[in-house]
RORODREN-383305 format. One record per residue: x, y, z of N, C-alpha, C, CB in turn. Coordinates in steps of 0.05 Angstrom, whole numbers, padded with zeros to 5 digits, always signed. Glycine has a CB too. Example, Ala and Ser with C-alpha at 12.3 -4.5 7.8 and 13.67 -1.06 7.14 Angstrom:
residues 2
+00264-00114+00156+00246-00090+00156+00264-00066+00156+00226-00089+00181
+00257-00045+00142+00273-00021+00143+00258+00001+00157+00282-00012+00114
***
This chain:
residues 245
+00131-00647+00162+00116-00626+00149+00109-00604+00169+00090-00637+00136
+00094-00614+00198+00095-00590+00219+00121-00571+00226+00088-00601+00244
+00145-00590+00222+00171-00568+00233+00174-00558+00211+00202-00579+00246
+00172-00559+00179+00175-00541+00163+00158-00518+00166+00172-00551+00141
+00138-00524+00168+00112-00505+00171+00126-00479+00193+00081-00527+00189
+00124-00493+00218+00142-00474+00242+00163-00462+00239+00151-00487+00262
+00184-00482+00213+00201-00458+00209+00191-00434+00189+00228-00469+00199
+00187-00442+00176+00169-00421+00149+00159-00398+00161+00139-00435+00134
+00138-00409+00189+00124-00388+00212+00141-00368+00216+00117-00399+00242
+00160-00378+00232+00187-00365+00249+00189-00348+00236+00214-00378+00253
+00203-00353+00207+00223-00343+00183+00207-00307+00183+00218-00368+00144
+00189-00323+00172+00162-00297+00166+00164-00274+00186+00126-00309+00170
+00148-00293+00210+00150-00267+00235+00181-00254+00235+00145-00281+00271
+00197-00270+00237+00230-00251+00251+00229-00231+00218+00275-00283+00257
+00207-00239+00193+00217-00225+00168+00210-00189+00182+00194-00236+00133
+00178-00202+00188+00163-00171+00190+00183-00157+00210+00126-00170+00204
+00189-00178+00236+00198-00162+00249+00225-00137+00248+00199-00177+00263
+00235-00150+00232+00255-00137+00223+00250-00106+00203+00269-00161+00209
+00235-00121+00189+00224-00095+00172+00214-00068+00191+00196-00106+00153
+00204-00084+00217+00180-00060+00228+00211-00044+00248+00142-00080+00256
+00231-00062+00262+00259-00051+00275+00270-00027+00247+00287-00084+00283
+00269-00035+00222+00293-00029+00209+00272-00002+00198+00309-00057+00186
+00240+00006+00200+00233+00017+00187+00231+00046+00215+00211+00002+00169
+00227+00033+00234+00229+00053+00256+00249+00064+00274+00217+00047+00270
+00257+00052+00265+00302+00043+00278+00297+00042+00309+00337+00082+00271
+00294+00016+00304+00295+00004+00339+00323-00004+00350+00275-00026+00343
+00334+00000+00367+00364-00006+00371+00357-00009+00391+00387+00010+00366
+00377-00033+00408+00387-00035+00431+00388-00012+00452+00410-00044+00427
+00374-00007+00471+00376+00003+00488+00354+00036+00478+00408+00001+00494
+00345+00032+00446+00339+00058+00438+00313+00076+00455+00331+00053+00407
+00304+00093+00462+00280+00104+00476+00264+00124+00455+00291+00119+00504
+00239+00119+00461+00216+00137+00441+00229+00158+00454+00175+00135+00444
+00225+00181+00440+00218+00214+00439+00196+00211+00421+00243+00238+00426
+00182+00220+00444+00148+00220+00443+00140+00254+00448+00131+00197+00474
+00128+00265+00431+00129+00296+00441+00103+00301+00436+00151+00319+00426
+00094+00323+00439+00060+00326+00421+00055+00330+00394+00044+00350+00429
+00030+00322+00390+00023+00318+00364+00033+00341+00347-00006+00313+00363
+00048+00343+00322+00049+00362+00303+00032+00350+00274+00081+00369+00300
+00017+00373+00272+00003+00371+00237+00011+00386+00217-00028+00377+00233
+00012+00380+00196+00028+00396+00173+00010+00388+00150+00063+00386+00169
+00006+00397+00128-00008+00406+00107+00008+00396+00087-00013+00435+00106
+00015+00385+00065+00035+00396+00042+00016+00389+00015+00070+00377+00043
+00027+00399-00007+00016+00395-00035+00031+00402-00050-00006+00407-00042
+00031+00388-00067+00041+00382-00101+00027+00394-00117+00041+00354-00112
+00041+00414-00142+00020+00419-00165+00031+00405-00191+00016+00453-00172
+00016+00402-00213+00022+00391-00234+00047+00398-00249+00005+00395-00247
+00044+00419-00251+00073+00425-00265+00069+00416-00293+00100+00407-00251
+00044+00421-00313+00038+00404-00341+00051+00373-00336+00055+00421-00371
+00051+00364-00314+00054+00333-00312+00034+00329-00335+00045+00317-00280
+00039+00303-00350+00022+00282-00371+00013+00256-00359+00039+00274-00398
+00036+00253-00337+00039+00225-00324+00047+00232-00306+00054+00204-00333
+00043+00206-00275+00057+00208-00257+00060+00187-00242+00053+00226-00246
+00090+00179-00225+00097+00162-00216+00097+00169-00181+00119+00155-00231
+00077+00162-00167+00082+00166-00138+00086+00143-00122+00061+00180-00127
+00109+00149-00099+00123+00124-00086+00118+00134-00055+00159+00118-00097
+00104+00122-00041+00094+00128-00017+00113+00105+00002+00059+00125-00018
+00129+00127+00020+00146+00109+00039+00145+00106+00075+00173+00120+00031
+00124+00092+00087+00115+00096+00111+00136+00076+00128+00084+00091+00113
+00145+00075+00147+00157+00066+00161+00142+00046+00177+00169+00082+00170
+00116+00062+00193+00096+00048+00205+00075+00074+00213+00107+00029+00230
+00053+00063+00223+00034+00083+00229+00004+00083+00216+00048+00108+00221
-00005+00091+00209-00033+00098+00190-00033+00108+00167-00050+00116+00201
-00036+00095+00147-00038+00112+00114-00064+00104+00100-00011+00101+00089
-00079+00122+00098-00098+00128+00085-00101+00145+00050-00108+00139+00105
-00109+00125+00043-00104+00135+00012-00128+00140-00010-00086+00113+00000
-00136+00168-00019-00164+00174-00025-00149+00186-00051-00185+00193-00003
-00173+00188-00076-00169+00217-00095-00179+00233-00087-00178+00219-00120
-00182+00252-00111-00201+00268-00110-00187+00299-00102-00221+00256-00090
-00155+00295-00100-00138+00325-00099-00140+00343-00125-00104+00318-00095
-00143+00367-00124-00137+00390-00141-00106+00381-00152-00138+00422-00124
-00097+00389-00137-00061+00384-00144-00055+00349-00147-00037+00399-00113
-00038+00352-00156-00023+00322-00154-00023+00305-00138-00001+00322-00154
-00016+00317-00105-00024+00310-00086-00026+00329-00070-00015+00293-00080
-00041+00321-00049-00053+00340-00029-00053+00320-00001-00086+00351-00039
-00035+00327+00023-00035+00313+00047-00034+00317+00064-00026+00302+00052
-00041+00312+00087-00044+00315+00116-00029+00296+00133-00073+00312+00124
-00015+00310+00146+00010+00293+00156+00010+00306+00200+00049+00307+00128
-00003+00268+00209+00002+00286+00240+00019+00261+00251-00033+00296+00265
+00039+00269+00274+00062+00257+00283+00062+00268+00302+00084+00256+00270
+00074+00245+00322+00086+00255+00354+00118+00242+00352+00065+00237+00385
+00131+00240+00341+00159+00242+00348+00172+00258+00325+00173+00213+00353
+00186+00279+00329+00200+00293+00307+00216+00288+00286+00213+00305+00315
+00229+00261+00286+00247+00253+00272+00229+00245+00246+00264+00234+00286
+00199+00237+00257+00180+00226+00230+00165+00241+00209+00157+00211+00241
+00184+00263+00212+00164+00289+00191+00164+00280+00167+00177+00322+00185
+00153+00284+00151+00154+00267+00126+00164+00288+00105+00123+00253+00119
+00189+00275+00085+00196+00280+00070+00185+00280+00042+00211+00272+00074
+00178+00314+00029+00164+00313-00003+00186+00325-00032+00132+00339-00001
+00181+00301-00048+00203+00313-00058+00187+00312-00085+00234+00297-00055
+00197+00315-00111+00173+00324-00132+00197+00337-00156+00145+00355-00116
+00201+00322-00180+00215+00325-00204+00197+00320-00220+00238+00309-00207
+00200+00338-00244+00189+00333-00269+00209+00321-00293+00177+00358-00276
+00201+00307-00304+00222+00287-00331+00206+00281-00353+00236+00254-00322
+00208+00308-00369+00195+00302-00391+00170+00309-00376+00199+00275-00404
+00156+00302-00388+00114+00302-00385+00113+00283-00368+00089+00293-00415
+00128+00270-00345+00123+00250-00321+00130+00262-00290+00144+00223-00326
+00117+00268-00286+00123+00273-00253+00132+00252-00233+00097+00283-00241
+00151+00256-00222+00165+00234-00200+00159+00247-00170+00202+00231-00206
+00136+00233-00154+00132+00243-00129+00146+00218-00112+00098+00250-00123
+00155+00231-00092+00163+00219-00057+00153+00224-00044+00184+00224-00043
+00147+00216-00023+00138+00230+00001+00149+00205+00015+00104+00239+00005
+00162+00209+00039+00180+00185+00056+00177+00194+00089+00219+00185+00046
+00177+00183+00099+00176+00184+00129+00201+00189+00143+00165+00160+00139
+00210+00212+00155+00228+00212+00161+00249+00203+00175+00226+00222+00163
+00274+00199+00182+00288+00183+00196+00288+00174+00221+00304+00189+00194
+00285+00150+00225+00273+00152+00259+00303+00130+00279+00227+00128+00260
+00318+00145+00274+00342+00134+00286+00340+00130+00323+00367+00157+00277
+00337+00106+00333+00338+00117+00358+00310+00107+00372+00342+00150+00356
+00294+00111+00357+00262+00105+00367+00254+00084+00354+00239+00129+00361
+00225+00072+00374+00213+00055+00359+00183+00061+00358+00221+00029+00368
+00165+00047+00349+00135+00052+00342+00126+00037+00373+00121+00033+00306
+00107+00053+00387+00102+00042+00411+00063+00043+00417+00121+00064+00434
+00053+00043+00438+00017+00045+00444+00029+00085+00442-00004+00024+00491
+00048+00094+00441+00047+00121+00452+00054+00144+00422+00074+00122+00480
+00072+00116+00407+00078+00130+00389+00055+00132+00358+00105+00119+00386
+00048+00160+00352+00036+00159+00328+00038+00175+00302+00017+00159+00334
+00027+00160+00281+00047+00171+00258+00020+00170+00228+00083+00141+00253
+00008+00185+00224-00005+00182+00212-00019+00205+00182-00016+00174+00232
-00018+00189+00157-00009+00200+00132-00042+00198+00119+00020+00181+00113
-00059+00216+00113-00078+00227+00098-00075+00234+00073-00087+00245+00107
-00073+00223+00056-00055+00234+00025-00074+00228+00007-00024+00216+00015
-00081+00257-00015-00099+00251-00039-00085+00257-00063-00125+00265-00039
-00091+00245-00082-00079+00242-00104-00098+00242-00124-00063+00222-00103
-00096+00253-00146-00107+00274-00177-00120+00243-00181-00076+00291-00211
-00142+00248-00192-00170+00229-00215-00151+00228-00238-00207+00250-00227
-00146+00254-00248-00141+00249-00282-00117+00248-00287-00151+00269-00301
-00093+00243-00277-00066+00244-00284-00062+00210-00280-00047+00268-00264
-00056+00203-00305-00045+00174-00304-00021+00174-00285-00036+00162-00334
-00025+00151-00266-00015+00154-00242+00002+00113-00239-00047+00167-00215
+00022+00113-00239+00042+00085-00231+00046+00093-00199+00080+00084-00251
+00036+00074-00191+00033+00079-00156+00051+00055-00142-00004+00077-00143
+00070+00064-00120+00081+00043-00109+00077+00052-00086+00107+00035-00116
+00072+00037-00062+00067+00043-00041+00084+00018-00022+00036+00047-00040
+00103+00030-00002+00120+00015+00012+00114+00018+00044+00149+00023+00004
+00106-00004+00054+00098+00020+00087+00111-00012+00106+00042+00032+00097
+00126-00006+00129+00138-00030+00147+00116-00045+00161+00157-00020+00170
+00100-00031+00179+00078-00036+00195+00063-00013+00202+00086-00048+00217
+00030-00028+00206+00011-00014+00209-00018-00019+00195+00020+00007+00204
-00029+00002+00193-00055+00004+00180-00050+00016+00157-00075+00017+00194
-00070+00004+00135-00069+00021+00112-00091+00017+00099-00047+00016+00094
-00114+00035+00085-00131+00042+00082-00130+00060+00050-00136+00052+00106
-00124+00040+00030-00117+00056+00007-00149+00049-00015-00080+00041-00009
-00157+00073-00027-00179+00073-00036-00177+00087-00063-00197+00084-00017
-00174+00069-00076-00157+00081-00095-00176+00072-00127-00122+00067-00091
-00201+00073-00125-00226+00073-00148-00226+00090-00161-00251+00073-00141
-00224+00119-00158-00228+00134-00183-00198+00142-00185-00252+00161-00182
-00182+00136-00186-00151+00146-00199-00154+00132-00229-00118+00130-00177
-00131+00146-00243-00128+00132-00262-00100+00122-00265-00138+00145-00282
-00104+00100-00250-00083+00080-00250-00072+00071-00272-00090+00059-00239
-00043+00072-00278-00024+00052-00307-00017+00025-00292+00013+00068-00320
-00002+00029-00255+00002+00011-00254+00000+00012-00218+00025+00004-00271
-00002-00015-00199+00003-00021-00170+00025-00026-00162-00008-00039-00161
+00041-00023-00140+00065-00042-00128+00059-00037-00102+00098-00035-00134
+00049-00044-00078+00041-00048-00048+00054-00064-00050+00015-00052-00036
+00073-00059-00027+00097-00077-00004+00091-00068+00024+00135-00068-00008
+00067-00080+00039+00068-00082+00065+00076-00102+00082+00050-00077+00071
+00088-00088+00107+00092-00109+00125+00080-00123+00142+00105-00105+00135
+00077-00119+00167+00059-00128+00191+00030-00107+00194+00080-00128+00222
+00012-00122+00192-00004-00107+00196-00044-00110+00181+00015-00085+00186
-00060-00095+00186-00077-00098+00166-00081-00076+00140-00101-00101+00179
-00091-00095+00116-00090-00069+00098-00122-00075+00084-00059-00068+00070
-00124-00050+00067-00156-00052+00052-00143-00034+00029-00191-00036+00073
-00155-00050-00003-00146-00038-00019-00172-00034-00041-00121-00051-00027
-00183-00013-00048-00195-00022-00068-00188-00013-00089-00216-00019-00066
-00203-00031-00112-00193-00025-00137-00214-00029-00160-00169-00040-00140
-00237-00022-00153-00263-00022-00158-00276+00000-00179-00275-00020-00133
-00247+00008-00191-00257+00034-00203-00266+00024-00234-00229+00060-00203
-00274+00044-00257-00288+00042-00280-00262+00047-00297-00315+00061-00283
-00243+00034-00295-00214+00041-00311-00212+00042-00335-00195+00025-00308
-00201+00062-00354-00206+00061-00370-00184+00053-00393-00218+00078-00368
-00157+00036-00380-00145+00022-00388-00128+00000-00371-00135+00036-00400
-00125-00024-00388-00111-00047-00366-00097-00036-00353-00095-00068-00374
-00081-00052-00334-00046-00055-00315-00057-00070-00298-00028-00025-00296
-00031-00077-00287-00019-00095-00268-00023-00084-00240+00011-00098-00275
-00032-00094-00220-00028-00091-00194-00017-00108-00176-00046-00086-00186
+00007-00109-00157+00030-00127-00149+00021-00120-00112+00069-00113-00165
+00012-00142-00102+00008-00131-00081+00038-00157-00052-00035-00134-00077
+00042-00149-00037+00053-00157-00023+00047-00165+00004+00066-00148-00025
+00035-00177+00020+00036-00169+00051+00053-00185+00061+00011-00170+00068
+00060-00180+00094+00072-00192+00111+00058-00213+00128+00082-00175+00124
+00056-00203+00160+00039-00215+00177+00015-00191+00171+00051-00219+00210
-00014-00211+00178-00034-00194+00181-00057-00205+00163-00026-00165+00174
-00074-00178+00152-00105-00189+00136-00099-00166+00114-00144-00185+00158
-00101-00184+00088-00097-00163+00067-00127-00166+00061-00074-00169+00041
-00139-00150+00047-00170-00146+00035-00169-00127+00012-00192-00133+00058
-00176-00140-00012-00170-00138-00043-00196-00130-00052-00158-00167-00059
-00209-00110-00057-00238-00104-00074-00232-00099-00104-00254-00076-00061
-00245-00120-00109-00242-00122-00146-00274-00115-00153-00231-00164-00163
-00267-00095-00181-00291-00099-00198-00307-00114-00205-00289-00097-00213
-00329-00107-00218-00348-00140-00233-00348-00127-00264-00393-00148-00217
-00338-00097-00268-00352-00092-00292-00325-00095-00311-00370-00062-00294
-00303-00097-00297-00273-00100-00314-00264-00129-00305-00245-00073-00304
-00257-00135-00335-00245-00160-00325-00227-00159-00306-00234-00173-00342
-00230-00187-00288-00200-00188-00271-00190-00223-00264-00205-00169-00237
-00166-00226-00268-00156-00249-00264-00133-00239-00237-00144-00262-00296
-00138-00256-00219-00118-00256-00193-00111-00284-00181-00131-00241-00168
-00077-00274-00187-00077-00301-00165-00057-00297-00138-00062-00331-00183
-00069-00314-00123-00060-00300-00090-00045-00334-00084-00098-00288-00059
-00027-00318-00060-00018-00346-00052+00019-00343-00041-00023-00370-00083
+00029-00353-00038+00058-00349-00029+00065-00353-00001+00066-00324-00035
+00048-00348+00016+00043-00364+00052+00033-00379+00066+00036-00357+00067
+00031-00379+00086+00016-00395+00109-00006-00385+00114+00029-00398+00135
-00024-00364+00100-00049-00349+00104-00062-00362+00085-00048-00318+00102
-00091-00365+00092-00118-00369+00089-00126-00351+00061-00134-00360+00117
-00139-00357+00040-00152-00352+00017-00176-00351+00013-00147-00365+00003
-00195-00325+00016-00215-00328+00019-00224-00300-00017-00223-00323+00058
-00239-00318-00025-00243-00305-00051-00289-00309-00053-00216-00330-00083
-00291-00286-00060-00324-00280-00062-00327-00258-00092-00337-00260-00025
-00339-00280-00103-00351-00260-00127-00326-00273-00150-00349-00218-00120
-00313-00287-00145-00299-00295-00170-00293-00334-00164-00265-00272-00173
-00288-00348-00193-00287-00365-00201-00261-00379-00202-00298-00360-00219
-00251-00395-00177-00221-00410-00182-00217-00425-00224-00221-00446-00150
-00199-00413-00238-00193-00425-00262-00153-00428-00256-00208-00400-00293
-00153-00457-00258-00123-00469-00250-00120-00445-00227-00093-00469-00280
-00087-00433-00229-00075-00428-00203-00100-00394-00199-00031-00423-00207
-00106-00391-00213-00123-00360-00209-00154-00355-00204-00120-00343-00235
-00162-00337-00200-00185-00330-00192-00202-00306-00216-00178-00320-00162
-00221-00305-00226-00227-00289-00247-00254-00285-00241-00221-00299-00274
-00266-00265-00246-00289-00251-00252-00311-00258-00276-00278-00227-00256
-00335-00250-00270-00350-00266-00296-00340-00244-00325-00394-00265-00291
-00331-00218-00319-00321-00202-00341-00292-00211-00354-00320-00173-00330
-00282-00218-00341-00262-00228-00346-00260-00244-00383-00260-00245-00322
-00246-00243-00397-00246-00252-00427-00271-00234-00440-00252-00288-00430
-00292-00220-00426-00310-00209-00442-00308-00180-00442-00336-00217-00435
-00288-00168-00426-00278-00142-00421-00257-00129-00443-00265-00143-00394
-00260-00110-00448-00234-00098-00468-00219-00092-00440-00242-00063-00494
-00224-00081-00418-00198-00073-00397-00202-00092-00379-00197-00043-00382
-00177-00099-00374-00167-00119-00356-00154-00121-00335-00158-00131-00365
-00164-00125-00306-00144-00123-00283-00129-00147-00276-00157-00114-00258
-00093-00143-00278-00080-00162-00271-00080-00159-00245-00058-00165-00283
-00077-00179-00225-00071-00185-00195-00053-00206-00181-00094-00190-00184
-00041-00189-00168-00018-00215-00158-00014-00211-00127+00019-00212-00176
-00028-00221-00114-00027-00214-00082-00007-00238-00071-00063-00216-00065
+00011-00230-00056+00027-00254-00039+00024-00243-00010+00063-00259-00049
+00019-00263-00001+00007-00260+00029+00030-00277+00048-00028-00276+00032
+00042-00265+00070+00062-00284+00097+00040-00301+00111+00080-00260+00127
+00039-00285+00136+00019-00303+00153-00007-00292+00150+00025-00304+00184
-00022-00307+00153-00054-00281+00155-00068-00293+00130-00047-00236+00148
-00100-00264+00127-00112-00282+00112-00105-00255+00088-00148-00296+00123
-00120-00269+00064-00118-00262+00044-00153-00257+00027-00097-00282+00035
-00163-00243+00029-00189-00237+00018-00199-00218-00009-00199-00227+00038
-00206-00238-00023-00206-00227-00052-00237-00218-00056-00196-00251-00075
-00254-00192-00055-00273-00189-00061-00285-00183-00082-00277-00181-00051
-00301-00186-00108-00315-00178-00127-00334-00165-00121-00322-00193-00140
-00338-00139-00128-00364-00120-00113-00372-00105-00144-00352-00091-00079
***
């Protein structure tokens, strides 16, 4: 049972690691171009969007995630190697808006104490919003209570993250969370129901403010709520912390 365990360990780490090489393009022999800091501004307008689908693609670095934008989105983008400018791209289909924003190609370099890369991004209260957020390694700081969420998909890799989801929603969905190595930290409601179940690694389960029922975790609103938060956190190594606030 210990050498399974160790391999499982291994498996995991060489997973992130790979993710964090393949998201910064680390190569054999590759060297940072490290230059000075550049900041850049960008924003999205509605475009009579009805809906919108935004897919946030970080390689590694810092992402911080707030509402509270005029436009669709609104971001602040600062970087020291050039290749990491971040790419915005923005289609309308029908009454649904399709946002990108991706980190640019980093062929050649890797994420170092020197290298930094870091994404400030706000996004609209009132535009029903399907959010996927993909980032390799790093920090991530997504605060995401007053959006009006349809749906979650977070795929992080190595690293720590903080998510909340504490908002007054004013219809169900699903939130799909992923981590790698690291400390994921989950802030759930008390006034919407929520049923979560965490689990899939070698990380620690720490749940406050909700009630283990079989494989899940639920809230006292939970069955007495008309809206309902689904949760599905899978955690690699590290801990896993489910809060009710």
């Amino acid at each position: 049972m210990v050498r399974y365990g160790v391999v499982v360990l291994l498996i995991v780490m060489m997973s992130a690691t790979a993710v964090l090489a393949g998201a910064c393009g680390t190569q054999p022999g590759g060297g940072q171009q490290v230059g000075k800091m550049q900041h850049e501004s960008q924003s999205v307008g509605l475009e009579n969007a009805q809906s919108a689908r935004a897919e946030l693609k970080m390689g590694a670095g810092e992402l911080n995630i707030t509402g509270g934008a005029d436009q669709l989105m609104e971001g602040e983008f600062s970087y020291n190697v050039a290749e990491w400018k971040p790419k915005v791209s923005y289609n309308l289909s029908g009454d649904e808006g399709e946002l990108v924003v991706k980190q640019g190609g980093t062929e050649g370099v890797h994420l170092d104490a020197d290298g930094r890369n870091e994404w400030d991004i706000r996004l609209n209260d009132e535009v029903p919003t399907d959010l996927v957020v993909q980032m390799g390694a790093g920090e991530s700081d997504l605060d995401l209570d007053s959006l009006a969420l349809t749906g979650v998909d977070l795929q992080m890799g190595a690293g720590k993250t903080t998510v909340d989801l504490t908002g007054d929603y004013a219809k169900s969905f699903d939130a799909s969370i992923q981590g790698g190595v690291g400390e994921a930290t989950v802030l759930l409601p008390s006034e919407v129901g929520v049923k979560a179940k965490a689990g899939g690694g070698l990380g620690k389960i720490n749940a406050k403010g909700l009630k283990k029922v079989g494989d899940s975790y639920v809230n006292d609103a939970y069955g007495e709520s008309d809206i309902n938060l689904s949760v599905e956190v899978q955690g690699g190594v590290g801990e896993i912390n489910l809060k009710a606030v």
